[in-house]
N, C-alpha and C positions, 0 to 999 in steps of 0.2 A: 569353136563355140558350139552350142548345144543344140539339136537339129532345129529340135524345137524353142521358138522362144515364148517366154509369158508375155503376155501382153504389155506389162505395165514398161517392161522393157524395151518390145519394140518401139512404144510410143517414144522415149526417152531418146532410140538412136534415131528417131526420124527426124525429131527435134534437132539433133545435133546434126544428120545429113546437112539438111536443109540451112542450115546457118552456114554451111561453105562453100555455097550456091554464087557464084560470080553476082554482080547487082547488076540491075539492068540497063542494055546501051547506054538507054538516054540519059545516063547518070553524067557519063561525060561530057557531051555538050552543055549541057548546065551548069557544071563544076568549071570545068575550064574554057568554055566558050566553041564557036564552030570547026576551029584550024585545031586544036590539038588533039591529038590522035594518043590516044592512051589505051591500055587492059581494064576493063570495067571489073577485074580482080582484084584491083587494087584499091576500090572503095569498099571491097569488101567488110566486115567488120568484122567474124571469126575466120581466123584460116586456120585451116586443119587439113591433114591427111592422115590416111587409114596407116601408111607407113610407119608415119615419123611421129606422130602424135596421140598417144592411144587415149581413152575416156575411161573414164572413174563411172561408168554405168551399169 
């Protein structure tokens, strides 16, 4: 990628960083009450990785 980016692009990957942000602890206890013990990853709602998933950006 180009050293330099335009802006209107960085804006567009920060967008898309940020939507593959784990959700927060307390999503768990809410969702499934105080005893289960789960990955607050997995209410995520876009997964993405820089690897495996590339962007149309």
């Amino acid at each position: 990628m180009a050293r330099h980016k335009h802006p209107s692009k960085k804006k567009r990957l920060h967008k898309r960083a940020n939507q593959t942000k784990w959700a927060p602890f307390w999503t768990v206890p809410k969702i499934y009450g105080r005893g289960r013990r789960i990955h607050p990853g997995r209410h995520t709602a876009v997964k993405r990785n820089w690897r495996r998933t590339k962007l149309k950006a």
